[in-house]
N, C-alpha and C positions, 0 to 999 in steps of 0.2 A: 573595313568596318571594325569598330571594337569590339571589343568582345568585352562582355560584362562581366563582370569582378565575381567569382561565388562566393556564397553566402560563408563566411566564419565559420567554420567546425561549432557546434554549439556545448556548451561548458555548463554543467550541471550548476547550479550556485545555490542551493535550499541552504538557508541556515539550520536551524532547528528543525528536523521530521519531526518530532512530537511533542507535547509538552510535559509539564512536569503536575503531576498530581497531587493534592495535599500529601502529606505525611499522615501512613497512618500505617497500622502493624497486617491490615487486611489486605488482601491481594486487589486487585482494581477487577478481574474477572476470575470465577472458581467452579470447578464445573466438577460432576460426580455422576461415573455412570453414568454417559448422554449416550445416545441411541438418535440415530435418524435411519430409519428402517432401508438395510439395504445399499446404506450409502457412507454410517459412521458407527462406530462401537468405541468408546472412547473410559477407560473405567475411570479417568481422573485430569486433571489438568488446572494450576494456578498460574496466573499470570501476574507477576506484580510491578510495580511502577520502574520504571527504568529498565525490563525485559529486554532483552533481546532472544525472540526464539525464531529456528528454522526448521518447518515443517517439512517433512520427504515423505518420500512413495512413489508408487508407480500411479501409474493412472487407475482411477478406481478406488484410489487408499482411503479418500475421502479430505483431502486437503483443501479444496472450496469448501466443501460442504462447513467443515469447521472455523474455516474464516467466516461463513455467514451464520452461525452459531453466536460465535462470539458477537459478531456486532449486533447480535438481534434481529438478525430481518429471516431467521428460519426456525422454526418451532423445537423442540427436540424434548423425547424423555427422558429423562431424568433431573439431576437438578446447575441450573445454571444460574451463580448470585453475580451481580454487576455491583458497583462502589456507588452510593449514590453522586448526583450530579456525573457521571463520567461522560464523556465526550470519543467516540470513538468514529474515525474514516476508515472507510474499504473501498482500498481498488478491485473490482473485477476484473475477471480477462476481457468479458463483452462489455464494452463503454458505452452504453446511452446517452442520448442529451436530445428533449422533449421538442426545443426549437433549431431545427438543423437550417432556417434562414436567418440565425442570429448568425453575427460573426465575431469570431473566436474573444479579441477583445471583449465584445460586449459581454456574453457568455459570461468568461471571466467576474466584469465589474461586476455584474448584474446578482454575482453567484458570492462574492464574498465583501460587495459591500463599498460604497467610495470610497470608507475612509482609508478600508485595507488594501482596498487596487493602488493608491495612493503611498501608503507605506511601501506596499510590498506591489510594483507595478509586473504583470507576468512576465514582460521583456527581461527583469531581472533575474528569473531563476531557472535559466538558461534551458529553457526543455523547449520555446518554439522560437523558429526565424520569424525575425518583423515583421519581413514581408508576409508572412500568414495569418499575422495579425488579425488583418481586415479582409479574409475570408470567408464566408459561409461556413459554418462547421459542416456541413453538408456537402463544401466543395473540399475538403481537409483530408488525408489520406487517416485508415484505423487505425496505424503508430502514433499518429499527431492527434485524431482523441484521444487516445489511451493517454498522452503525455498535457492534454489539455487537463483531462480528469483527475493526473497524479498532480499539475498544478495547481488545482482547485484545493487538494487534500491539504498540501503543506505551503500553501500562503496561509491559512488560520490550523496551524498544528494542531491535533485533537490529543486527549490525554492515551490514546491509545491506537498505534496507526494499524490499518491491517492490510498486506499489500499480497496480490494473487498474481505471480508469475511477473514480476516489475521488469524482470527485464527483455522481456520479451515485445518487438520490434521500435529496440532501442540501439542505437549505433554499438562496436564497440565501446567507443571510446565514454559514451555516456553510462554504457553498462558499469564502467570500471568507475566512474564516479559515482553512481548510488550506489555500488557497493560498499564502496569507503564510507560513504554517510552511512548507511544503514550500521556497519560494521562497529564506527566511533560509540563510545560510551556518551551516553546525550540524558539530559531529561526525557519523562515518557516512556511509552514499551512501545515496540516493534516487531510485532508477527509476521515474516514472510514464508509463504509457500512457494516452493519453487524446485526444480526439477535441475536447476539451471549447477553443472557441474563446478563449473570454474563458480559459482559464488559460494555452491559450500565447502570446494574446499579452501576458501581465505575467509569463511563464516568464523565469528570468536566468539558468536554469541554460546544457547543451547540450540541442540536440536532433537526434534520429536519427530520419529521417524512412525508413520503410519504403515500398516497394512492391508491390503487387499481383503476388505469383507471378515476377517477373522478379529478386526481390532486393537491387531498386537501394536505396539508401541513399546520405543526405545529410546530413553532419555538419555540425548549423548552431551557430556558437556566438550568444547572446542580448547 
């Protein structure tokens, strides 16, 4: 009997992770003294267009928490100003998706649009085999939401990406390719959190190092 051919190693291919934001002297997000009770103590933080920063800590430090700050979807005191019109995506660790009898293609189209499935088809930016294409998200393993989810993020680049532990249950070998992308000087900012050793030490961005409930922070440039 033959034996069927395995699938290609798959090869990260995103062009652009983020986009490029007007020109302007203000930062795209600016935060002062944010407070999420318990979970973040943060006395400062600007983020401006073309960013690169790498958040640390242990667990605890408050590194979600601050990615959902930034994009909005978590309340916090103090004062947090966004750029107006900004555009920003967040990957979370836990990946939801509303219809788990859609399949993944559809998913996909359905999520970013014919014209952009069409430009930008998901086959193309190397994060799912074909054959998973036509799937159930449902029938999909959690790495291959996770990597449906970070598809959806950078087929329409937002002015601002924000990505929670990206490479976690992703091959090496794709590990080592969104490294690179995230690493390259690009239009756009890029916020990632991450734990993950080998990425910060080839990180060249900044890194903002959280800690455990006290607040502290250490702005390290790479």
């Amino acid at each position: 009997a033959q034996v069927a051919e395995p699938p290609r190693p798959l090869r990260f291919a995103a062009g652009e992770l983020a986009a490029r934001a007007e020109e302007s002297e203000h930062p795209l997000v600016s935060m002062r003294e944010v407070r999420v009770a318990g979970r973040l103590a943060l006395d400062g933080l600007e983020v401006a267009a073309g960013d690169r920063l790498l958040v640390t800590g242990g667990n605890g430090a408050g590194k979600s928490t601050l990615l959902a700050v930034l994009a909005g979807r978590l309340p916090a005191q103090g004062e947090v100003h966004r750029r107006a019109g900004l555009t920003v995506g967040l990957l979370t660790q836990d990946t939801g998706f509303a219809r788990l009898d859609r399949t993944v293609r559809d998913t996909y189209e359905l999520a970013v649009g014919p014209e952009r499935a069409e430009k930008v088809p998901i086959g193309s930016l190397g994060l799912m085999h074909e054959a998973d294409l036509a799937k159930p998200v449902g029938h999909v393993s959690v790495g291959q939401r996770r990597r449906l989810a970070l598809a959806l993020l950078v087929a329409r680049p937002p002015h601002l990406l924000l990505l929670d532990e990206p490479t976690n249950h992703l091959s090496p070998r794709l590990c080592d390719e969104l490294e690179e992308a995230l690493g390259t000087a690009g239009p756009g900012a890029i916020v990632v959190a991450s734990h993950d050793r080998w990425l910060r030490r080839r990180w060249r961005g900044r890194e903002l190092r959280l800690g455990p409930e006290s607040g502290r922070q250490e702005d390290v440039l790479h």
